[in-house]
N, C-alpha and C positions, 0 to 999 in steps of 0.2 A: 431658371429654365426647368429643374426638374418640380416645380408649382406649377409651370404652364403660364406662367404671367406673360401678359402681350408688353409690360411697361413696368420699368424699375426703378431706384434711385439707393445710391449709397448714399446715409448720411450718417455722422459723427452727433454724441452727446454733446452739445456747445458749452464752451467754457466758462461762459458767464449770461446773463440776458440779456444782455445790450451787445454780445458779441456779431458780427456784421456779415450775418450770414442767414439769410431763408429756414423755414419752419416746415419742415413735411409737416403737416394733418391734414384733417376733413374735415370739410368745409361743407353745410348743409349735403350730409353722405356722399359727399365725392372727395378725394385726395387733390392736394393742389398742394402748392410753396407758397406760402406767404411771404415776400419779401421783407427783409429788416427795416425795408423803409415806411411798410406800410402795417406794421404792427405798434399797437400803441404800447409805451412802456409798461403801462397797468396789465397788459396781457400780455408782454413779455416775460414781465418779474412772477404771474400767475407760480403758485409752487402747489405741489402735493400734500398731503398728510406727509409724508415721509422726506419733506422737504424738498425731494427733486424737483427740475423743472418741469412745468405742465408740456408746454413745449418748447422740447428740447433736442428734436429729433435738427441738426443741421443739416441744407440740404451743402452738399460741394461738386453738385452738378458734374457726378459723373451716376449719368445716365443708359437705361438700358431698355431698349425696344424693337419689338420682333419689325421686319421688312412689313409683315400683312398689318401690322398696326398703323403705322404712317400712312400707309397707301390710304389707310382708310379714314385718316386725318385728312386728306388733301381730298379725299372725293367726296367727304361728309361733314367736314367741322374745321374746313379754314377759316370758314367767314366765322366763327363762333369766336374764337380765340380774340383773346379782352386784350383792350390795350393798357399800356401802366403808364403811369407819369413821372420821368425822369427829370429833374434839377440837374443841370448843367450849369456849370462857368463857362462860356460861348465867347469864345475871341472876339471880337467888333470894331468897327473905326466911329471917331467921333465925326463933328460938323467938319471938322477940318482937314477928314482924309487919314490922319492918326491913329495906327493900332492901338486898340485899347486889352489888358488883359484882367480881364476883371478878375477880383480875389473870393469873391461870394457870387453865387449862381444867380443869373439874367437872366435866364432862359428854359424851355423847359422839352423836351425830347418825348414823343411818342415813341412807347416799346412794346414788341413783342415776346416775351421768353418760351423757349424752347420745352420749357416742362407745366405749359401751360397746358398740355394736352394730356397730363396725366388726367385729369375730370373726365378724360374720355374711356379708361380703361375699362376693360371689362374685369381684370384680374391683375392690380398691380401690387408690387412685391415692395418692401422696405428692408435693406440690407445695412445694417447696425456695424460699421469698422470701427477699429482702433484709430483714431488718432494720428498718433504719430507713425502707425505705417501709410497712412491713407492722404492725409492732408496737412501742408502745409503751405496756406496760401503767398501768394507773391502780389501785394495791392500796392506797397509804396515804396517810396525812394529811398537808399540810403540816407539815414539820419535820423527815418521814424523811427518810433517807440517800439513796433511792430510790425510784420510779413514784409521784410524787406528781402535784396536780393541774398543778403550773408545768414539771415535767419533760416531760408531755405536752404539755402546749398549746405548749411551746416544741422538741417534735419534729415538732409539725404544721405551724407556723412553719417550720421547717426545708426540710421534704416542699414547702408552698407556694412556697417561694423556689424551688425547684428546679421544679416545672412551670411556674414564669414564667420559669424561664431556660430549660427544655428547648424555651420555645414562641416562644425569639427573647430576651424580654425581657431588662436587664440593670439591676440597683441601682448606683446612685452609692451610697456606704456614709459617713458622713460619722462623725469622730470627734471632730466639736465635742460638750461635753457641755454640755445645757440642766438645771437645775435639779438637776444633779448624774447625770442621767443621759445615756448617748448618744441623739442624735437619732433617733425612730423605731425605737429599739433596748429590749428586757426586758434585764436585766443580773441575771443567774440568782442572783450571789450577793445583790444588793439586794432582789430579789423575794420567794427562801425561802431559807432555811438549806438546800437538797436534797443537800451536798456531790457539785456541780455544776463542772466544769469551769472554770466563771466566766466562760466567754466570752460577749458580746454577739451578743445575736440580733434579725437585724433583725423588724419584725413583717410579715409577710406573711400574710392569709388569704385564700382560696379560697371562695367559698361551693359547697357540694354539690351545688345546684340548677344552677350555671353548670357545673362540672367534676368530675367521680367523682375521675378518675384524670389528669387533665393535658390533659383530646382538648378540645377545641375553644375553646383560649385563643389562638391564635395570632394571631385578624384582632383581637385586645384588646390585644395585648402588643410584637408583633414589629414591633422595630426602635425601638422606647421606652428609655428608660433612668429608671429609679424612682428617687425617693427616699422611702426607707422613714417612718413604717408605710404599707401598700398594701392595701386590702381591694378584693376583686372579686365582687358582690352581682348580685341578678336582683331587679325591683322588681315592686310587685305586677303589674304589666303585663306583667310577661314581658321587659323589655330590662335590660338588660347595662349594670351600673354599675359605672364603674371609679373608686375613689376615693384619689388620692394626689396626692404631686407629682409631676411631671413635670419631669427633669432640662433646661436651656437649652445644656448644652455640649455 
């Protein structure tokens, strides 16, 4: 906002080049997302003199655009906006009336994307986060290799531990194990198969309603020392529950 930019996009350094996530660049002097599907590997793996990647800006589609910009997308450049070609697995029935659920994609889906109309900006902004405060996607099921439901919820954990420490607070982390698991601790390889680091994480949550981003945990936390798990709630009244133990040393 304080650029003035009509159109914005946060995105993260990507992990690797085949990682499955869209490209902020320009594109014959306009900005656009190149989708992972439609980038070829040779210009994925592209690197710098300094090894990094050429592009490497991920986008994770959180987006930012003034109200007078859209307006101005819908009254001058809907019809503009390109369609992409999506491969689909498409449910179907055979000759004989029998669901079929096919294991390889049949079919193919016209799409629209939303940050297609970056090409239209007049002034758009690129905003470079961290990672692991920013993104941790959710694409598959329990059992994948990766972004499943316990990879997240255990980067959130993560994120949480860290605005209770940024706001004072500090865990006693205990490696007694209860019932085979650590105290107050998810043990990623016990949880899912995610081929997961395996380290122990303490649980830490935040609820939304008390904190976005870390602001106003400090008269809750600072100068406490936790023992995990910790959940920090707002009750229907509006006050500020804080639920754990509370370390004596």
């Amino acid at each position: 906002m304080e650029k003035g930019a009509d159109c914005g996009a946060k995105v993260v350094q990507k992990a690797s080049p085949t990682e499955a996530v869209g490209v902020v660049c320009k594109v014959n002097g306009h900005y656009q997302v190149v989708e992972y599907s439609e980038i070829t590997t040779k210009t994925a793996e592209r690197r710098n003199a300094d090894g990094s990647l050429t592009f490497s800006a991920g986008n994770i589609c959180n987006h930012y655009f003034t109200v007078d910009f859209l307006k101005a997308i819908v009254r001058e450049h809907e019809d503009d906006l390109i369609h992409h070609v999506a491969k689909k697995k498409i449910p179907t029935i055979d000759n004989n009336g029998q669901p079929i659920k096919p294991t390889i994609p049949n079919g193919m889906k016209m799409e629209k994307f939303v940050f297609d109309v970056f090409a239209f900006a007049r002034n758009f902004a690129v905003w470079d986060v961290i990672r692991e405060d920013e993104f941790s996607p959710l694409k598959n099921a329990e059992g994948a290799s990766k972004d499943t439901p316990t990879t997240s919820r255990l980067s959130l954990y993560r994120l949480h531990k860290k605005f209770v420490e940024n706001a004072g607070g500090r865990f006693q982390l205990s490696n007694e194990k209860v019932n085979g698991k650590t105290n107050g601790h998810v043990e990623e390889n016990e949880v899912s198969s995610n081929g997961s680091d395996n380290e122990d994480t303490p649980v830490i949550e935040v609820s939304p309603l008390v904190s976005y981003a870390g602001e106003g945990l400090r008269e809750h936390v600072e100068g406490k020392t936790f023992i995990p798990p910790l959940t920090i709630t707002m009750t229907t009244k509006g006050n500020i529950l804080v639920k754990g133990q509370i370390s004596s040393n």
